[in-house]
N, C-alpha and C positions, 0 to 999 in steps of 0.2 A: 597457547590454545590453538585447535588443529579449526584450520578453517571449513566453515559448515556453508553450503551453497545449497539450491534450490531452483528448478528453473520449473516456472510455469509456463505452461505451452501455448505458443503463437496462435491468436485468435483473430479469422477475418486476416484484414491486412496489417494487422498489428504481430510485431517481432514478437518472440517471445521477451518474458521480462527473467530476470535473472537478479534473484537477492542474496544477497553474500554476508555472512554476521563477521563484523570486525569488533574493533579491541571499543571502540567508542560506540560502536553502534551497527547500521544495517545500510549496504550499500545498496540501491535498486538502479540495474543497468536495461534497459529497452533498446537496440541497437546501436548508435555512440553516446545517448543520453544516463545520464549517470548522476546520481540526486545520492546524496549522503544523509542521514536521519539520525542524527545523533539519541544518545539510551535516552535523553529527556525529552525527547519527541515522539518516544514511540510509543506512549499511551495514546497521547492524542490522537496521531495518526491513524491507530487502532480503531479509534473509535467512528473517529471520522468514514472511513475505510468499510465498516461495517454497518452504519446506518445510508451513504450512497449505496451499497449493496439491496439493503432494505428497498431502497428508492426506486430501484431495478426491478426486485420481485413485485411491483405493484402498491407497497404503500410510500409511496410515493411522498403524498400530504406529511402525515407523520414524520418521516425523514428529514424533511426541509423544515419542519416545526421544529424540531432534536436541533439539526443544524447550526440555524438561526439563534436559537435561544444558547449559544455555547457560547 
């Protein structure tokens, strides 16, 4: 498998992040920070990922209810 990368652009004083798909799953690097997400985590992370999103665009309430109840 040919390796597939991604880099999302430095926001504020934050590095860019940098996710990389490996043979087990998705590597996410922030400048020497580096967190491995194995394939059986990355629903959840998904999900997680996009309701803090939610939380940002203003429902907020909602989010942390989704959250909590996981």
């Amino acid at each position: 498998m040919s390796e597939a990368k991604w880099e999302i652009t430095a926001a504020g004083r934050a590095k860019a992040i940098v996710i990389t798909m490996a043979a087990r799953g998705i590597h996410l690097t922030q400048g020497e920070t580096r967190v491995e997400v194995v394939k059986e985590q990355l629903g959840e992370l998904a999900d997680k990922l996009y309701f803090l999103d939610m939380a940002f665009q203003g429902d907020a309430e909602t989010a942390v209810e989704v959250l909590c109840a996981r």
